[in-house]
PLY file of the C-alpha trace (Angstrom):
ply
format ascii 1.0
element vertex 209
property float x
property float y
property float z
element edge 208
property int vertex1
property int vertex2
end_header
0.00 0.00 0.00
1.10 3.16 -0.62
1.30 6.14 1.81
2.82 9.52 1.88
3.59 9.96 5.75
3.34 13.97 4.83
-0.36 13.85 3.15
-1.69 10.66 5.77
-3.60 11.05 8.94
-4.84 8.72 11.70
-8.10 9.40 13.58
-7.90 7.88 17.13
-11.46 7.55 17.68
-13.36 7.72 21.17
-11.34 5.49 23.24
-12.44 6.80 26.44
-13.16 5.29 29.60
-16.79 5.08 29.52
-16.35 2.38 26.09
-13.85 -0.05 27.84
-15.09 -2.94 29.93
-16.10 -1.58 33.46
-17.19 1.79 31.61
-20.95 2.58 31.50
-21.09 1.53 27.79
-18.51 -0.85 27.68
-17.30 -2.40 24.20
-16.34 -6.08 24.77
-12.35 -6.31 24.70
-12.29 -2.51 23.73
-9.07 -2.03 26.18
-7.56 -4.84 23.63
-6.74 -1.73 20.60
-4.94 -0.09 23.30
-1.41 -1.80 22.44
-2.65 -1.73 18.98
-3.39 1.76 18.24
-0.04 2.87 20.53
2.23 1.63 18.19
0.19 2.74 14.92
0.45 6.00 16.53
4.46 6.11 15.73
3.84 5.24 12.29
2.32 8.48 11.35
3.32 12.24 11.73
-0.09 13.60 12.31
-2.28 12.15 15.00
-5.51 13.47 16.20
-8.50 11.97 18.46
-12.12 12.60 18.64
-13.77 12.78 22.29
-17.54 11.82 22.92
-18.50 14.53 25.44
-21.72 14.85 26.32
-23.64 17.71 28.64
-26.07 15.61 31.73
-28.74 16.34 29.95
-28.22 14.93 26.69
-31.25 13.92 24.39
-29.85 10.38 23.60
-29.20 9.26 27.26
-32.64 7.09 28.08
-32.14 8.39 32.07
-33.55 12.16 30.65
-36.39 10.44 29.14
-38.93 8.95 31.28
-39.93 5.34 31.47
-37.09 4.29 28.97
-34.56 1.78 28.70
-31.21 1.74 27.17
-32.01 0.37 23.58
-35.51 1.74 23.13
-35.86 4.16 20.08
-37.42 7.38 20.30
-37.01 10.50 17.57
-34.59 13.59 18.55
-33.44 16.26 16.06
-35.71 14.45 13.58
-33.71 11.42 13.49
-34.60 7.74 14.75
-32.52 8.06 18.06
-31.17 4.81 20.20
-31.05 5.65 23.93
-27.88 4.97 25.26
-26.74 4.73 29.39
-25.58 7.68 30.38
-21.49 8.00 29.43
-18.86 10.30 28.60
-20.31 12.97 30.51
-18.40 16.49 30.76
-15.91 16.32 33.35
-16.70 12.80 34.34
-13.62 9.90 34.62
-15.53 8.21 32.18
-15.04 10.88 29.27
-11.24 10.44 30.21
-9.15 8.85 27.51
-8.16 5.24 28.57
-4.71 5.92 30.90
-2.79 3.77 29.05
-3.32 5.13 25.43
0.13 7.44 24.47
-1.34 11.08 23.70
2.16 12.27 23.01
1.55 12.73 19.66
-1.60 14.06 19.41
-1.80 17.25 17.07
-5.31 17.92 18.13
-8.69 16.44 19.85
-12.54 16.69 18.63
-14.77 16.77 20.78
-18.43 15.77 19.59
-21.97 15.36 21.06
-21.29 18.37 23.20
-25.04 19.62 21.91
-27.97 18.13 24.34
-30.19 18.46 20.66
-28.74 15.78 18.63
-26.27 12.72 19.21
-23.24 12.88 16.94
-21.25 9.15 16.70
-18.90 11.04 13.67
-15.80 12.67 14.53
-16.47 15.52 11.67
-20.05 16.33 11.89
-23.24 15.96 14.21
-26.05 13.28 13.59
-27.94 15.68 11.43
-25.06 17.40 9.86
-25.89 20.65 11.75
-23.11 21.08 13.78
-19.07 20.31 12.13
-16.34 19.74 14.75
-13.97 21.28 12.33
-11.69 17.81 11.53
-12.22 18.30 8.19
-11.00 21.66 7.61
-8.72 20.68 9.54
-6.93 18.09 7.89
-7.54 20.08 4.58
-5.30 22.44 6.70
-2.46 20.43 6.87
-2.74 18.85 2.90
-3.94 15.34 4.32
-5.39 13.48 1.34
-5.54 9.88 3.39
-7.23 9.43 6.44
-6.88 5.79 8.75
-9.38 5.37 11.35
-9.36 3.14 14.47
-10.68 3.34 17.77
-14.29 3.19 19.43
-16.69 1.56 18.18
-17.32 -0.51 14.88
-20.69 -0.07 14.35
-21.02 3.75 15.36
-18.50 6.23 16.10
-15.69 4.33 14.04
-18.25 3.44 11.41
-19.51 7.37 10.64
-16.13 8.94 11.34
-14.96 6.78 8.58
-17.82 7.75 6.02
-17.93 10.97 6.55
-13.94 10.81 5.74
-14.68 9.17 2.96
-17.92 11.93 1.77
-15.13 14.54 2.32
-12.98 13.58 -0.04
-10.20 11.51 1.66
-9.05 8.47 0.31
-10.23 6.33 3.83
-9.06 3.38 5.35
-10.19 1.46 8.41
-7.81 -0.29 10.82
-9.73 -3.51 11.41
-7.36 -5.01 14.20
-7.36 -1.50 15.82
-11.35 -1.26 16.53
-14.04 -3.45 18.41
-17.72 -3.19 17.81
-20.66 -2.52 20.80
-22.36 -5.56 18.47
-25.98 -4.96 20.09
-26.92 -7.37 17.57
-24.10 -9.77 16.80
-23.36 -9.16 13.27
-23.50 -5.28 13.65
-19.50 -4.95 13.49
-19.44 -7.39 10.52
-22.79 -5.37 8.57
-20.68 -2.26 9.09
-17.30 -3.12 7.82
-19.57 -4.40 4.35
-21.05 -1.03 4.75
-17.79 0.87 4.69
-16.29 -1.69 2.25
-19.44 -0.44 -0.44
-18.97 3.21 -0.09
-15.35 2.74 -0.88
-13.33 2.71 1.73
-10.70 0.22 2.22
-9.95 -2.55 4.74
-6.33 -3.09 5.81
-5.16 -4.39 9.74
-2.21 -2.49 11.16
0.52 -5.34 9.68
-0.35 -3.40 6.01
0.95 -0.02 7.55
0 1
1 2
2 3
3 4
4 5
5 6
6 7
7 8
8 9
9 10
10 11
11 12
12 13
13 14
14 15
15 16
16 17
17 18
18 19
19 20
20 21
21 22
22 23
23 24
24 25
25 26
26 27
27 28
28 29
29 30
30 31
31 32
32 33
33 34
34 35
35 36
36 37
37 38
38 39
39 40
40 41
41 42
42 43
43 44
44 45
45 46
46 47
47 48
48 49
49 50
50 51
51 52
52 53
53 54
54 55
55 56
56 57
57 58
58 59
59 60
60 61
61 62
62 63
63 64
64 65
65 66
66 67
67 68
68 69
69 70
70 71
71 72
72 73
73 74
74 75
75 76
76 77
77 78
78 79
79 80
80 81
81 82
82 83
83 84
84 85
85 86
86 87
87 88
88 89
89 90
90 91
91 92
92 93
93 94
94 95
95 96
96 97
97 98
98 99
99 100
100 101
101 102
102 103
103 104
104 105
105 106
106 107
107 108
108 109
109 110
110 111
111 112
112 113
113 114
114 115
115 116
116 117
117 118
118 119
119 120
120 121
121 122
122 123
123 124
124 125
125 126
126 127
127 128
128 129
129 130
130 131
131 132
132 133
133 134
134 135
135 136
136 137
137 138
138 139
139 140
140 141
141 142
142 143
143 144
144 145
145 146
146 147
147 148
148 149
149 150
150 151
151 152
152 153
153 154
154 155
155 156
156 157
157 158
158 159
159 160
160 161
161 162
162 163
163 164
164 165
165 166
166 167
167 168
168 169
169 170
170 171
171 172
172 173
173 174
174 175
175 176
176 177
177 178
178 179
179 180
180 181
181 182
182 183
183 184
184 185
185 186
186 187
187 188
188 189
189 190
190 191
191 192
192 193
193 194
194 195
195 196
196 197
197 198
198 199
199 200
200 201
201 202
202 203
203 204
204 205
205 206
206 207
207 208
């Protein structure tokens, strides 16, 4: 595979506390990329995370909506909306990035969901596309034509991060052996690496970097 280290970027997705077993929304194994996306990290000259943080009062927990459960669907900001447990709230351990993931190299972090009005699982732009974090212009900024993602989870944050890379413009990779999937249905992480694999973005594991 080919990669210029000065035009390449990798997107360290939402690997917070809160999405690693013992967090409030734990992803099975997610401390397992740890190691993983460490030493991808050295392989690349610009590094930059995304960070879920959410106000209390956010529309997608199901605890500010009452008589729901965590997995029950309601509509918010127009859009079919999963409730989630309450997690990487504002100033909470949980929003934390995992202690053991290297943030040495970080050029700059994303924060996302921070509006109570809409959920936003993609690093670049809100559920609705209302509200951009600013990653794209971003790594327009810097000349970054390829983008690899990794991190937390599959099936959302991982998943939309990568499309919306891909709807940008970047030629988009995902990092298979660097990301683990919530799976609330079992084949979710499998359904959305087909999904990415349709709209064009390519599947390599860390060995191909």
């Amino acid at each position: 595979m080919k990669r210029s280290k000065e035009k390449s970027a990798l997107i360290v997705v939402d690997v917070q506390n809160d999405f690693i077993p013992g967090g409030a929304l734990a992803v099975n194994e997610g401390d397992l990329v740890v190691p993983t996306i460490n030493g991808l990290q050295e392989k690349f000259k610009y590094v930059v995370a995304t960070q879920d943080f959410h106000p209390s009062n956010h529309g997608s927990f199901a605890a500010n909506h009452a008589g729901k459960m965590p997995g029950e669907l309601i509509e918010l900001a127009g859009l079919t909306q999963i409730l989630w447990p309450v997690h990487c709230v504002q100033g909470s351990s949980g929003a934390d990035f995992h202690s053991d993931l290297d943030q040495s190299q970080w050029a700059a972090v994303f924060r996302k969901g921070k509006n109570p009005e809409v959920d936003s699982y993609s690093g670049f732009f809100d559920n609705a596309k209302r509200g951009d974090t600013g990653l794209g212009d971003y790594l327009k900024s810097l000349g970054i034509e390829q983008v690899f993602v990794c991190g937390l989870a599959l099936d959302y944050c991982v998943k939309f991060t990568a499309l919306d890379s891909k709807s940008l413009g970047f030629e988009t990779f995902l990092i298979t052996d660097a990301t683990k999937a919530v799976n609330l249905n079992p084949a979710d992480g499998s359904n959305a690496i087909a999904e990415m694999e349709k709209a064009g973005i390519k599947i390599i594991t860390s060995k191909e970097l």
